[in-house]
C-alpha positions in Angstrom: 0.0 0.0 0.0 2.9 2.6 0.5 4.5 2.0 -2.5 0.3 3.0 -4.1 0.6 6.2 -1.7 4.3 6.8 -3.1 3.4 6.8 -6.7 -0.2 8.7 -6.3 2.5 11.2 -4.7 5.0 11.7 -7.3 2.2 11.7 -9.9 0.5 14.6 -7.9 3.4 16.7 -7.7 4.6 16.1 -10.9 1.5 17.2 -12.4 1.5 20.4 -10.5 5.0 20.9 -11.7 3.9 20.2 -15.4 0.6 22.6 -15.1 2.6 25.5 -13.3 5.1 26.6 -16.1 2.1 25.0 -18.9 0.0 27.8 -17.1 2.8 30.8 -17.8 3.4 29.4 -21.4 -0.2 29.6 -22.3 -0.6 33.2 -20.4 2.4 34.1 -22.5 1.4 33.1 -25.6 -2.4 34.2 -25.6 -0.6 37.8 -24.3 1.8 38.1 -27.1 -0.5 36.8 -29.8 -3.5 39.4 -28.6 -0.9 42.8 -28.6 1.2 41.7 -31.7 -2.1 41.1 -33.5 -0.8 38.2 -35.3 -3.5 35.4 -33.5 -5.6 35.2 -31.0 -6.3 32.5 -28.2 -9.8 32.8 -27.1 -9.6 29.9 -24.6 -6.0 30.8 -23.3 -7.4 32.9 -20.1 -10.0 29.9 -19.5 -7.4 27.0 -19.4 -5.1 29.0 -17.6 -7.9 29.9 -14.9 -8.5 26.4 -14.7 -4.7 25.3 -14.4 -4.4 27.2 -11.1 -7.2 26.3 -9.6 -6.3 22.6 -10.8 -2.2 23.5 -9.2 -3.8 25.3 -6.2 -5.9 22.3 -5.3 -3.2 19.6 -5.9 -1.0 22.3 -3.8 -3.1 22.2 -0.6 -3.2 18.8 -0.7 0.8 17.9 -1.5 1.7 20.9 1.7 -0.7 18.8 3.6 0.8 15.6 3.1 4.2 17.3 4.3 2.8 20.2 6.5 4.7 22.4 4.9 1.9 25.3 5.2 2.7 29.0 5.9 2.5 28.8 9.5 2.5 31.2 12.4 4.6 29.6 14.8 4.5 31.5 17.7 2.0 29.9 20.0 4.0 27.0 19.8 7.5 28.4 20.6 5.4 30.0 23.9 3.4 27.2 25.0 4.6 23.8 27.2 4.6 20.7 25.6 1.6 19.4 27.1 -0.5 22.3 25.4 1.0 21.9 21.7 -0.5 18.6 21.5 -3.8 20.4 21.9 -2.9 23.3 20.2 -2.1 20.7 17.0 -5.8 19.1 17.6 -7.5 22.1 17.8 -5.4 23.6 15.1 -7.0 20.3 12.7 -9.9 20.7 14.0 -10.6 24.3 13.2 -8.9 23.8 9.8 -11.4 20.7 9.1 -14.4 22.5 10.0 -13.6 25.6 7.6 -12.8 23.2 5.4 -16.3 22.1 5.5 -17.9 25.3 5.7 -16.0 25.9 2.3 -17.3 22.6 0.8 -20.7 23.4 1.6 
C-alpha cells in the first residue's frame, strides 16, 4: 500500500509541476498573440484559470501531506509541551471544519 501512496504522490506533484510553467506558457502566448495582433487564443485565459485552480488544489493537498503550510509559529514556541498537543488538535480541527464550511 505505500508504495500506491508513493506513486499517487509523485504523480501529484509532478502534475503540478507540469501545469505551473504550462499555465505561464499559455498566459504568455495568448498575451503576445493578442498585442502583436498576429493570433488570437480565445480559450487561453480559461485554461489557464483552470490550471491554477487545478495546481492550487493539488498544492493544498501535496503541503498537507508534508505540512509544509505558511504557518504562524508563535503559540508554539510560547506554549509547554503538554498544550502543543492540543494546540495541534484544535489547530485540525478548526482547519477541518472551515474546510467544510468551504465545501458546503
Amino acid at each position: 500500500m505505500s508504495r500506491v501512496k508513493y506513486l499517487i504522490n509523485k504523480f501529484e506533484e509532478i502534475l503540478i509541476s507540469v501545469m505551473l510553467p504550462l499555465m505561464v506558457v499559455v498566459i504568455f502566448i495568448g498575451t503576445a498573440g493578442r498585442y502583436s495582433k498576429l493570433f488570437l487564443l480565445p480559450w487561453a485565459e480559461e485554461l489557464a484559470r483552470y490550471l491554477m485552480i487545478w495546481v492550487v488544489f493539488l498544492g493544498i493537498g501535496a503541503g498537507a501531506k508534508r505540512n509544509a503550510h505558511f504557518v504562524v509559529e508563535v503559540l508554539m514556541l510560547i506554549l509547554p509541551k503538554g498544550l502543543k498537543k492540543y494546540l495541534r488538535i484544535f489547530t485540525s480541527l478548526f482547519i477541518a471544519a472551515f474546510m467544510g464550511i468551504l465545501i458546503y
